[in-house]
C-alpha atoms as a printed R data frame, in Angstrom:
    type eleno elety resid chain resno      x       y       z
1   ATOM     1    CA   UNK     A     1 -3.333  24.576   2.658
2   ATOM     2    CA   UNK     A     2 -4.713  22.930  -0.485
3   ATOM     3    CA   UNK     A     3 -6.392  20.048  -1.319
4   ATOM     4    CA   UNK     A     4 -3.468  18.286  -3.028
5   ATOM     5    CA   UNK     A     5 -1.199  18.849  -0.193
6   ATOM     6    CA   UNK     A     6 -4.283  17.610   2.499
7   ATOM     7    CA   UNK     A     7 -4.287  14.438   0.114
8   ATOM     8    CA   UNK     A     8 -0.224  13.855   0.119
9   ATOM     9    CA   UNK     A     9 -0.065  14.019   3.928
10  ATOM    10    CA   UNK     A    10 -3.471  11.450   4.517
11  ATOM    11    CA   UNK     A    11 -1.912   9.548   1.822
12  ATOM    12    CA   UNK     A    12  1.564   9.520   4.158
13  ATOM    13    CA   UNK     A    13 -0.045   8.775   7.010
14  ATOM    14    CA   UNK     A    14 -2.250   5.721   5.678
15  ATOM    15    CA   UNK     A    15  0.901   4.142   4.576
16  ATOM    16    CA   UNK     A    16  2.689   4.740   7.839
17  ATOM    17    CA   UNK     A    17 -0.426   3.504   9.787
18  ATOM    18    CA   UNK     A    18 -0.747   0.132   7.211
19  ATOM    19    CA   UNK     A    19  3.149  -0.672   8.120
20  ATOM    20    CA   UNK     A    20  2.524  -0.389  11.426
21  ATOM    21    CA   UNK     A    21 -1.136  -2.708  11.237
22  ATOM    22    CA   UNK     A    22  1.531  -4.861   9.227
23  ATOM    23    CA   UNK     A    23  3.844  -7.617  10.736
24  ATOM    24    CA   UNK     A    24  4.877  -8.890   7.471
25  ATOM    25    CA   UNK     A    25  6.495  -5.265   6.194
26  ATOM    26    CA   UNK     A    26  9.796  -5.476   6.379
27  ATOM    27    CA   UNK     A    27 10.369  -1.863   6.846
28  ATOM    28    CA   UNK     A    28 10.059  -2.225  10.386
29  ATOM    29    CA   UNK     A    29 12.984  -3.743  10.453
30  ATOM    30    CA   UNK     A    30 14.726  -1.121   9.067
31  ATOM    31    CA   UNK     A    31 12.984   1.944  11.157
32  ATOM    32    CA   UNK     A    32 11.306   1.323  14.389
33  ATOM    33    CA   UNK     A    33  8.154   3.123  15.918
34  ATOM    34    CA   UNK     A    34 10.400   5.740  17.606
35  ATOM    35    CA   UNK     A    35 11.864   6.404  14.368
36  ATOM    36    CA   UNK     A    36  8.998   6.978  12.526
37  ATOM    37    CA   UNK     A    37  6.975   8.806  14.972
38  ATOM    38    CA   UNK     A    38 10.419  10.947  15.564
39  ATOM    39    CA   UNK     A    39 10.174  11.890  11.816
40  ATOM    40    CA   UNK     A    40  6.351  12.873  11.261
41  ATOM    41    CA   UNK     A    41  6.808  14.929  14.465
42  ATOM    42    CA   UNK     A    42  9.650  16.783  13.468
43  ATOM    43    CA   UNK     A    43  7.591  16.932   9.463
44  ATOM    44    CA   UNK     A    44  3.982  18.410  11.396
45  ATOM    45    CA   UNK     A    45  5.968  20.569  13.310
46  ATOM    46    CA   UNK     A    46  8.224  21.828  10.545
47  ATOM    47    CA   UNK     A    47  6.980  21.385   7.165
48  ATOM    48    CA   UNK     A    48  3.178  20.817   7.141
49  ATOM    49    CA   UNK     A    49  0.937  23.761   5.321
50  ATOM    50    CA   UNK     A    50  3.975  25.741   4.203
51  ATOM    51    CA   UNK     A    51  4.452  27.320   0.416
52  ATOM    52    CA   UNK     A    52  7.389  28.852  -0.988
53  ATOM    53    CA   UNK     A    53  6.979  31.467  -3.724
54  ATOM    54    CA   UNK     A    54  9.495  33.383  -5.574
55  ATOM    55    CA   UNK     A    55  9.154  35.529  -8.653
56  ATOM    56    CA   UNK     A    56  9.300  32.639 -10.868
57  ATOM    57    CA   UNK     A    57  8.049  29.152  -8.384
58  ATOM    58    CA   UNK     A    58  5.397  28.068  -6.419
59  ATOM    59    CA   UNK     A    59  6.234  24.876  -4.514
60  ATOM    60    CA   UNK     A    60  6.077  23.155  -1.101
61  ATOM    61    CA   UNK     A    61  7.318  20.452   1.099
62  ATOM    62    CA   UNK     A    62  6.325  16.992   1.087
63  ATOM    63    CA   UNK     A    63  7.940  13.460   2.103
64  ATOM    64    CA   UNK     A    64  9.451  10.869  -0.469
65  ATOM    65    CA   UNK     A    65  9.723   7.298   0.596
66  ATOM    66    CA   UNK     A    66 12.943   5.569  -0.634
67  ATOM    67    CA   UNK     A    67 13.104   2.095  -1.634
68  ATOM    68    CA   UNK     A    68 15.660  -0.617  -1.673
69  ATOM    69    CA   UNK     A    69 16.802  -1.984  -4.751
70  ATOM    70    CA   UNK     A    70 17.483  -5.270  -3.487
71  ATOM    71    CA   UNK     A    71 15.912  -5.967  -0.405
72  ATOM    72    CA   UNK     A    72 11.880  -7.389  -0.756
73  ATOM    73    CA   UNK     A    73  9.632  -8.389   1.732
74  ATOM    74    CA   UNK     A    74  7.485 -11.212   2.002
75  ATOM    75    CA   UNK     A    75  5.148 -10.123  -0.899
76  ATOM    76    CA   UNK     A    76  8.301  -9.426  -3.107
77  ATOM    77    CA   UNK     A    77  7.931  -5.616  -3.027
78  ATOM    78    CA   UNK     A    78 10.826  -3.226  -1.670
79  ATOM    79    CA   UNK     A    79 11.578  -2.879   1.228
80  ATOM    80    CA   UNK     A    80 10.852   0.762   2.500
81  ATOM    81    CA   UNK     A    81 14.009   2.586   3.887
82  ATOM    82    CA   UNK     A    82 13.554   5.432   4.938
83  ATOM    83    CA   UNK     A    83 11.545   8.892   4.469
84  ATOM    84    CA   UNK     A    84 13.020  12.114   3.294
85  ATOM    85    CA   UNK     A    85 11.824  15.409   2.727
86  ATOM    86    CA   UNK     A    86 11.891  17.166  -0.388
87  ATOM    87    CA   UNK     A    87 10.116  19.572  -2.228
88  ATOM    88    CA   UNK     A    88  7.360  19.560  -5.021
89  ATOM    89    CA   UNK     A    89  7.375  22.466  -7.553
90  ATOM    90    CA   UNK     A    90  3.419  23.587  -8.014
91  ATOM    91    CA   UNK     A    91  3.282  26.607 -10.198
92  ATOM    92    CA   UNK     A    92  5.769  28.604 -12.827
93  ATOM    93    CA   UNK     A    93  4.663  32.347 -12.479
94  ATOM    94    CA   UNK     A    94  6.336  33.212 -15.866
95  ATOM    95    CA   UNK     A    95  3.267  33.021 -18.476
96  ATOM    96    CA   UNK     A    96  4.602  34.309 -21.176
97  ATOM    97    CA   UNK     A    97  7.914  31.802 -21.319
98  ATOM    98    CA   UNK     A    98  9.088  30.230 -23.926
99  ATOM    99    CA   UNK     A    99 12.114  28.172 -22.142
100 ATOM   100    CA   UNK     A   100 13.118  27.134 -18.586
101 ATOM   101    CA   UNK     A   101 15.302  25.048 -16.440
102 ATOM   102    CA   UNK     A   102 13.596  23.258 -13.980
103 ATOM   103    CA   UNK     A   103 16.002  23.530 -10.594
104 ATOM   104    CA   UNK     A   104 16.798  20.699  -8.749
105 ATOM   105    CA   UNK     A   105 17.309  23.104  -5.686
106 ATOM   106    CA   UNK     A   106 15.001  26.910  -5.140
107 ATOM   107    CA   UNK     A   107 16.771  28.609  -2.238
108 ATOM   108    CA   UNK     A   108 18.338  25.680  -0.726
109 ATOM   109    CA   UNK     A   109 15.311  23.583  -1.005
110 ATOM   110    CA   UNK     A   110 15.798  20.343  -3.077
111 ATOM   111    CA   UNK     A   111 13.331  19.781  -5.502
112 ATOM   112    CA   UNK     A   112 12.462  16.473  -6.336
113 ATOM   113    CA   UNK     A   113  8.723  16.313  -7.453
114 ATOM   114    CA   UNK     A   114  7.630  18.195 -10.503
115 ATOM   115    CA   UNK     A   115  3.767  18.180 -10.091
116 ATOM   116    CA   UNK     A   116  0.685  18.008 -11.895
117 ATOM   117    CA   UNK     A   117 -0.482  20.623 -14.022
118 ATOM   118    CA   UNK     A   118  2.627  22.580 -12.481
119 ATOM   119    CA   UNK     A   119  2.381  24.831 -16.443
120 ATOM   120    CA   UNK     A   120 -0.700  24.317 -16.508
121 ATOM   121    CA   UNK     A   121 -0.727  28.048 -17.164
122 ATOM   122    CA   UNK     A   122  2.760  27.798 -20.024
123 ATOM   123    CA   UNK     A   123  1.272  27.260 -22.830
124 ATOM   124    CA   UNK     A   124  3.861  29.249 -24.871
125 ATOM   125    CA   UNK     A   125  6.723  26.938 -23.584
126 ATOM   126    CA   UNK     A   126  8.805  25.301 -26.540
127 ATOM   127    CA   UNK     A   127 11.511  24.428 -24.694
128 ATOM   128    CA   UNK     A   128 12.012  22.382 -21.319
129 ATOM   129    CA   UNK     A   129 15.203  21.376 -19.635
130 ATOM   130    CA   UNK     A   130 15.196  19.346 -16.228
131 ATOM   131    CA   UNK     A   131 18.206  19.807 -13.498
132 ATOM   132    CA   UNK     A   132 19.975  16.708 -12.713
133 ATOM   133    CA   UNK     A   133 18.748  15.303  -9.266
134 ATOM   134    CA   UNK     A   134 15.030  15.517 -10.236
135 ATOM   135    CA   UNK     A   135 13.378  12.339  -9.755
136 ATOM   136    CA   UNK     A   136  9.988  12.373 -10.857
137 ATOM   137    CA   UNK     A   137  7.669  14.133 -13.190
138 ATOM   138    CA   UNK     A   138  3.953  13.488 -11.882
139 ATOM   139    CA   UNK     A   139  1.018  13.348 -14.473
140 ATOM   140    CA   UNK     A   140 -0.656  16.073 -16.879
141 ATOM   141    CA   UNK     A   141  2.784  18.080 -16.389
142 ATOM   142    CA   UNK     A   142  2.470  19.503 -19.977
143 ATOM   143    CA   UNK     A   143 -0.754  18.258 -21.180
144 ATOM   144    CA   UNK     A   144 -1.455  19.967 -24.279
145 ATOM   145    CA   UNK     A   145  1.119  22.067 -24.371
146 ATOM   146    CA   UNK     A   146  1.402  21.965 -28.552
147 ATOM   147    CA   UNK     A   147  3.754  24.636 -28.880
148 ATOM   148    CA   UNK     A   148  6.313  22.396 -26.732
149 ATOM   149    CA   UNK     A   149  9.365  21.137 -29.282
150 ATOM   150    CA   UNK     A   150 11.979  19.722 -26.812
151 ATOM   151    CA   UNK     A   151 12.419  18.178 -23.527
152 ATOM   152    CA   UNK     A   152 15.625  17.007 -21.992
153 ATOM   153    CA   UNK     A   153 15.505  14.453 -18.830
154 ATOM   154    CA   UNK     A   154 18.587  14.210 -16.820
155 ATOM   155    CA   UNK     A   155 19.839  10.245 -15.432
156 ATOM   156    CA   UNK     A   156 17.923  11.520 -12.162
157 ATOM   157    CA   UNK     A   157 14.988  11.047 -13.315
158 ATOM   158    CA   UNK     A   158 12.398   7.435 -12.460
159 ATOM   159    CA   UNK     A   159  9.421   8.353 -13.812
160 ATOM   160    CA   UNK     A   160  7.396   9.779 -15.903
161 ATOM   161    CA   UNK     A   161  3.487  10.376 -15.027
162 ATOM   162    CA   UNK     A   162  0.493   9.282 -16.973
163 ATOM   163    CA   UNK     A   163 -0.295  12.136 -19.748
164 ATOM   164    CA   UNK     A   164  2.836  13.961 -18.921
165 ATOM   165    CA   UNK     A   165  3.441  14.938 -22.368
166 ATOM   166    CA   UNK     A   166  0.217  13.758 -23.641
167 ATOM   167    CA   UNK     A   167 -1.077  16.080 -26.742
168 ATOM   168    CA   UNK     A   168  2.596  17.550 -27.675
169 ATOM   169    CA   UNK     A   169  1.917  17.917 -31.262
170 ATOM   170    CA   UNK     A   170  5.375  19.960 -31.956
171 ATOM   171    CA   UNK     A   171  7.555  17.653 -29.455
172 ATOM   172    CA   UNK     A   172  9.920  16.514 -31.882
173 ATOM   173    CA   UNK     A   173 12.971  15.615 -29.529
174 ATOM   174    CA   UNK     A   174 12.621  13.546 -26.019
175 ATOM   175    CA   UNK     A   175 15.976  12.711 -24.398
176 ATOM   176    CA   UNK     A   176 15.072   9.508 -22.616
177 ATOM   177    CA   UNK     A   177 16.936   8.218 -19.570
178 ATOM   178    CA   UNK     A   178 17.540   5.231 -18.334
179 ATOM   179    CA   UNK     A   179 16.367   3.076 -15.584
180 ATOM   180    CA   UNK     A   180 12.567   5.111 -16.059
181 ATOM   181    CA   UNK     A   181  8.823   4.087 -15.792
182 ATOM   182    CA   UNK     A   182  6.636   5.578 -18.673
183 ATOM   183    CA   UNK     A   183  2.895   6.243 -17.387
184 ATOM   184    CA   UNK     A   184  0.336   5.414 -19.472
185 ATOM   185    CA   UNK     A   185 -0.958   7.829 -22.404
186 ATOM   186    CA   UNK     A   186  2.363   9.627 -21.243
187 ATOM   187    CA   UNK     A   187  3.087  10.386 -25.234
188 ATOM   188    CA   UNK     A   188  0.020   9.996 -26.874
189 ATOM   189    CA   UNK     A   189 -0.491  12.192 -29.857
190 ATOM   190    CA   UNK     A   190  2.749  13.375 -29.918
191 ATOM   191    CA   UNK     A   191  2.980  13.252 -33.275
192 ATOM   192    CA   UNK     A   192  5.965  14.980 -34.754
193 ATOM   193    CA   UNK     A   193  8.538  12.255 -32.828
194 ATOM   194    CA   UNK     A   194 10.334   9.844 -34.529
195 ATOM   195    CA   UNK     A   195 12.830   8.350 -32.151
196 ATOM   196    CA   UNK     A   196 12.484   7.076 -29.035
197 ATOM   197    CA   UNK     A   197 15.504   5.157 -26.543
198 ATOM   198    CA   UNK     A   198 13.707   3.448 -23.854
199 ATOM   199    CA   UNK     A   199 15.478   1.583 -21.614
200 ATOM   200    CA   UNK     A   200 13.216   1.791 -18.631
201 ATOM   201    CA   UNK     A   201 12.058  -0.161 -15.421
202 ATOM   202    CA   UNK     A   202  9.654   0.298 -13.294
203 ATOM   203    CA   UNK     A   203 10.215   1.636  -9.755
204 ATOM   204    CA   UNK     A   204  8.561  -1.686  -7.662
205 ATOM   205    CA   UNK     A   205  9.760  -4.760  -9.281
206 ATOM   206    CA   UNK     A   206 12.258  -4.291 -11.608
207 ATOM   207    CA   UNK     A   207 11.148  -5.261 -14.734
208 ATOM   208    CA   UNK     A   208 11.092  -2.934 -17.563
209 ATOM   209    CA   UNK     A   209  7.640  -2.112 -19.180
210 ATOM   210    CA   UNK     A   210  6.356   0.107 -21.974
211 ATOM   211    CA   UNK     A   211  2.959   1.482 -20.485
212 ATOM   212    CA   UNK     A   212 -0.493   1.297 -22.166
213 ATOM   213    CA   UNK     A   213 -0.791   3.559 -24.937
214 ATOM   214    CA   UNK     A   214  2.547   5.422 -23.842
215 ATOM   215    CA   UNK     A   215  3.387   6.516 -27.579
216 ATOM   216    CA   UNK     A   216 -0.280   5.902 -29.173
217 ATOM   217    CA   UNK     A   217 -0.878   7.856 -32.084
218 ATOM   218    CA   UNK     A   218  3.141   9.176 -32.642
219 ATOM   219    CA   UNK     A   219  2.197   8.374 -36.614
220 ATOM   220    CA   UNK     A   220  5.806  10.129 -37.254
221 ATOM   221    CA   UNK     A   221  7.168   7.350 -35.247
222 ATOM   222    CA   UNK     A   222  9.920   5.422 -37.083
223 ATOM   223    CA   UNK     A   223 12.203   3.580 -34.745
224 ATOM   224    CA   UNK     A   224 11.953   2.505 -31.168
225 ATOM   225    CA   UNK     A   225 14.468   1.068 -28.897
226 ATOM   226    CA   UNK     A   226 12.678  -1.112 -26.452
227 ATOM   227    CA   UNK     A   227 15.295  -2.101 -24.260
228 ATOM   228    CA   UNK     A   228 14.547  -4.990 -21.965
229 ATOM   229    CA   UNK     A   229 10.929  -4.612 -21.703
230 ATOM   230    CA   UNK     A   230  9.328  -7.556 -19.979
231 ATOM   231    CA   UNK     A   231  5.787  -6.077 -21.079
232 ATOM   232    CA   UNK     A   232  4.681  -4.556 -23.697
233 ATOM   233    CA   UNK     A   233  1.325  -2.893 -22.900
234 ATOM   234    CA   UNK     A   234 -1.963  -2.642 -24.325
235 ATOM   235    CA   UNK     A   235 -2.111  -0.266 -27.683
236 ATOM   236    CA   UNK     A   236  1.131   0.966 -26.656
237 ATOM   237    CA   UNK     A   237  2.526   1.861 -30.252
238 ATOM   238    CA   UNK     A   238 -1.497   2.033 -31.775
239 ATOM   239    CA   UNK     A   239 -1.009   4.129 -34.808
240 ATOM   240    CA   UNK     A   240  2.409   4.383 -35.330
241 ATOM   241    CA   UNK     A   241  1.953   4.411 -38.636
242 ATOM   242    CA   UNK     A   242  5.410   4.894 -39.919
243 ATOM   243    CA   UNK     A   243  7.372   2.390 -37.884
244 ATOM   244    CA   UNK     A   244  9.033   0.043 -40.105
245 ATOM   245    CA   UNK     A   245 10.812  -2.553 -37.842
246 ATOM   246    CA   UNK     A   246 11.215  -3.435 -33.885
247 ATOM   247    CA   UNK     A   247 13.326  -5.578 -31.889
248 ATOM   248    CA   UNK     A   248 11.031  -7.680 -29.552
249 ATOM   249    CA   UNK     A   249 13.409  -8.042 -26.338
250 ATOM   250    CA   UNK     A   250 14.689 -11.547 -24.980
251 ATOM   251    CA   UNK     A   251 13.476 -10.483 -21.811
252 ATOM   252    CA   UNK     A   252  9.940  -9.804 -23.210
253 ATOM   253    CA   UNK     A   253  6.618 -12.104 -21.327
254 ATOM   254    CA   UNK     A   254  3.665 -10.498 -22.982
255 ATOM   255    CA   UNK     A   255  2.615  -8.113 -26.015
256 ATOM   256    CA   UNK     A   256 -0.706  -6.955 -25.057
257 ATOM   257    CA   UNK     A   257 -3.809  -6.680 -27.500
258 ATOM   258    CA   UNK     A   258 -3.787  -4.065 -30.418
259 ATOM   259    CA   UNK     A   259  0.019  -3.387 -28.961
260 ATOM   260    CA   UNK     A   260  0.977  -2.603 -32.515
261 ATOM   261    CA   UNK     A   261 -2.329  -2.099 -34.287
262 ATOM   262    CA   UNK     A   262 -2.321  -0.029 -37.317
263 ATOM   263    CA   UNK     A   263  1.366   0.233 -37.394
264 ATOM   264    CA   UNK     A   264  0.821   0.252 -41.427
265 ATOM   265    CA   UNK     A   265  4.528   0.158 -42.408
266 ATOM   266    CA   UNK     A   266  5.573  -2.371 -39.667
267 ATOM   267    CA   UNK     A   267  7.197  -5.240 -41.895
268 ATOM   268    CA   UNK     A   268  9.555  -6.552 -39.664
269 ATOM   269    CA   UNK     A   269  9.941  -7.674 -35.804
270 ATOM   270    CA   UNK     A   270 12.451  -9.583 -34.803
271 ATOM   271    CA   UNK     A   271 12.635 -11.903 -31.472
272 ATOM   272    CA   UNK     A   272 15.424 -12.235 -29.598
273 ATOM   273    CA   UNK     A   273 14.733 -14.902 -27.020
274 ATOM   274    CA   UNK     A   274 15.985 -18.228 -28.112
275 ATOM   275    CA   UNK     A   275 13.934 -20.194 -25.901
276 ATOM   276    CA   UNK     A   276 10.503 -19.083 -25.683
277 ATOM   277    CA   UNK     A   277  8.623 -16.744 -27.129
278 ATOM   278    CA   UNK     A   278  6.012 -14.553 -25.691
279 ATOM   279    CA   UNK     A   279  2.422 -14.475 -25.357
280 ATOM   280    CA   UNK     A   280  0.537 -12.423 -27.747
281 ATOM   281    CA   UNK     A   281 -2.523 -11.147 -27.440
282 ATOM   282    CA   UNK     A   282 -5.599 -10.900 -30.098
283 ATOM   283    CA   UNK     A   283 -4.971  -8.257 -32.488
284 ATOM   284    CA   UNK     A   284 -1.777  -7.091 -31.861
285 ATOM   285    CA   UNK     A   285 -0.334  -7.059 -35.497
286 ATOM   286    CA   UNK     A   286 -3.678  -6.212 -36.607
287 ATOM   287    CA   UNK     A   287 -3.211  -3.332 -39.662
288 ATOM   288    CA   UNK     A   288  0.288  -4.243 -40.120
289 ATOM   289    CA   UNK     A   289  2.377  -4.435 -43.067
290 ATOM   290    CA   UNK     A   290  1.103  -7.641 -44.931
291 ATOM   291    CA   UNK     A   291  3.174  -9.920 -45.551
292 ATOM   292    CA   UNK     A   292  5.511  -9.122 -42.456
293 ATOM   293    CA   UNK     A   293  8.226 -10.905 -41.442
294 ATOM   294    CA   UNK     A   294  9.131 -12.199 -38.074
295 ATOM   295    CA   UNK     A   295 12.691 -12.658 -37.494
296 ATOM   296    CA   UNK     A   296 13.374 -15.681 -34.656
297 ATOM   297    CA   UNK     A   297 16.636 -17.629 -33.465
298 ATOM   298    CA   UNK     A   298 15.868 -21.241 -34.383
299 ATOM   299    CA   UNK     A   299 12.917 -23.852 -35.270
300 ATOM   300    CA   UNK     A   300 11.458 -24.602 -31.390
301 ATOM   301    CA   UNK     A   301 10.691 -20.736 -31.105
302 ATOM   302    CA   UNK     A   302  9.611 -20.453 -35.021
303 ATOM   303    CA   UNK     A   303  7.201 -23.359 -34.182
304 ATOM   304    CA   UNK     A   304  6.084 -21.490 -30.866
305 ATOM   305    CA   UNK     A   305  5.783 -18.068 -32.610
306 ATOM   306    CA   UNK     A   306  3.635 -19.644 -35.320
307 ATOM   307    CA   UNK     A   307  1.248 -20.824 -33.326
308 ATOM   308    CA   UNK     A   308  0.872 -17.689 -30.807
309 ATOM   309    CA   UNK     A   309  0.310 -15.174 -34.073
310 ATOM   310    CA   UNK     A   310 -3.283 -17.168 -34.063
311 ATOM   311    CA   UNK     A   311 -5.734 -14.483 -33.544
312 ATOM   312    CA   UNK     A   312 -2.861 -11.690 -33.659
313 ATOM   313    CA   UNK     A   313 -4.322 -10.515 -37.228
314 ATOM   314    CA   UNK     A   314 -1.370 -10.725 -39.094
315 ATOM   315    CA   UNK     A   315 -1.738 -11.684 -43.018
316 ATOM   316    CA   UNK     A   316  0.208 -13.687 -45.292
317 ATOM   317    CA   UNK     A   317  3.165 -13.603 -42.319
318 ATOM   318    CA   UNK     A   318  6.206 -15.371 -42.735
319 ATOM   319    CA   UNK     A   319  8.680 -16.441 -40.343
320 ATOM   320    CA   UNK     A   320 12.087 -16.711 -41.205
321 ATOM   321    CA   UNK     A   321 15.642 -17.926 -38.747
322 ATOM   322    CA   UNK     A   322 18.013 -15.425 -40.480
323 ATOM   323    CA   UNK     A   323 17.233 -14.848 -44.019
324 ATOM   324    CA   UNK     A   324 15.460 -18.669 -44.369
325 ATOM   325    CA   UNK     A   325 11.932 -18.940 -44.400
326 ATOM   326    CA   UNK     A   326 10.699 -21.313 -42.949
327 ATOM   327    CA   UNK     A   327  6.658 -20.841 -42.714
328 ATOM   328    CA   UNK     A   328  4.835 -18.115 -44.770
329 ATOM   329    CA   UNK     A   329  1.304 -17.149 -45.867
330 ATOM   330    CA   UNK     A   330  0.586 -17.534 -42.125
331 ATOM   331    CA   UNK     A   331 -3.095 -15.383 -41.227
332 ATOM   332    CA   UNK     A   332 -3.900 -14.588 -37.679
């Protein structure tokens, strides 16, 4: 048995041993000691230390936890359900591929979990489709894999691991689900991309958030759909040198530092909140366009915005409601 699988099952069984330690977790409530101890018998006893291989997959058993999304306990995180077990794909034995479909099922075992460094050993891979029911795609998936043009991920899919696709420098198209958390770094360097459709949320709280440095350093970059991002992280479009405009979403609380730093031909972000605006941190316009133009709903937020671009490194901004200006030649 390997050391990643050892670490999954201590990993399991620190979680189940913290719920039980717990009287505040509400998934208790929904599975009680029987239950649980009912299931990690029945998992030791018919799962643990088993691999599957077949000519082209290496993969192996391992437990997911499933969530509610509605209930919360006390602390306001999900409530656990239940367990289930799945499986967790480890190894493609074809090196010399240059396409595959992922399977969301090897021999009647559902596949879930794509692991980390699973093509690790692929480097001549330009082409990567995912079967529907696939949830998750852990980190370092295809690190560096520059040959690598397209990936398609099906609706199944939550998330997306830190570095997944980091160092793609011939990804060029990314179909992007919805309802999906981007790791951090998770398309650094990918340089050849110039559209992105996120409309993502994270898998504990709900709230949608673009991960720190997610598309660093995509200088091809040219428009980006942010959908109802709460947070926008820390450098997470640094160097995107060629995007030109972006919609800042109503639901947005906080652009990090250096969020959009060096975005050279960034002359326009519009806000769409009409209350509030958020908070922005130092140097997040830094490198932009100058003169940019920030696109607001009416004077209160205008009046708010003006004052938050202190220290955002902006030069000779302006601020318009619609096509009105109503401050310019404001330096951050």
């Amino acid at each position: 048995m390997n050391m990643k699988k050892i670490l999954a099952m201590l990993i399991s069984l620190t979680t189940v041993i913290s719920m039980f330690s717990s009287a505040n977790v509400s998934a208790i409530e929904k599975m009680s000691g029987e239950q649980l101890n009912a299931i990690f018998d029945d998992w030791f006893h018919n799962y643990s230390m088993k691999t599957y291989t077949t000519d082209d997959w290496i993969y192996y058993p391992t437990l997911r936890e499933i969530y509610s999304d509605t209930e919360v306990d006390e602390e306001g995180d999900p409530v656990l359900l239940a367990y289930e077990t799945v499986y967790k794909i480890d190894g493609y034995r074809n090196a010399n591929a240059t396409s595959v479909v992922i399977p969301n099922s090897i021999n009647g075992h559902k596949i879930y979990f794509v692991g980390d460094l699973t093509f690790k050993n692929n480097l001549n891979l330009e082409r990567v489709i995912f079967s529907n029911g696939i949830g998750d795609v852990t980190s370092y998936t295809f690190i560096n894999h520059k040959k690598l043009k397209k990936a398609v991920l099906p609706t199944s899919i939550k998330s997306i691991g830190s570095k997944a696709f980091l160092n793609c420098k011939s990804l060029k198209n990314v179909t992007l689900p919805k309802n999906i958390k981007i790791g951090e770094n998770a398309f650094k360097n990918c340089k050849n991309i110039k559209f992105f459709n996120y409309k993502g949320k994270s898998n504990y709280d709900g709230e949608s958030y673009i991960s720190e440095q997610a598309f660093a350093n995509c200088v091809k970059l040219e428009k980006i759909n942010l959908g109802k991002a709460n947070l926008i992280e820390s450098k997470a479009f640094y160097n995107c040198k060629s995007l030109k405009s972006v919609s800042i979403p109503k639901n947005t609380d906080f652009i990090r530092n250096r969020a959009f730093y060096n975005c050279k031909s960034l002359a326009k972000a519009t806000f769409k909140n009409k209350k509030k605006m958020p908070y922005i941190e130092k140097n997040t316009f830094k490198k932009t366009k100058n003169g940019i133009k920030f696109v607001v709903k009416n004077k209160k937020v205008a009046k708010s915005l003006k004052r938050k671009l202190k220290g955002s490194g902006v030069k000779n901004a302006k601020i318009l409601i619609g096509k009105k200006v109503v401050y310019q030649n404001i330096n951050g």
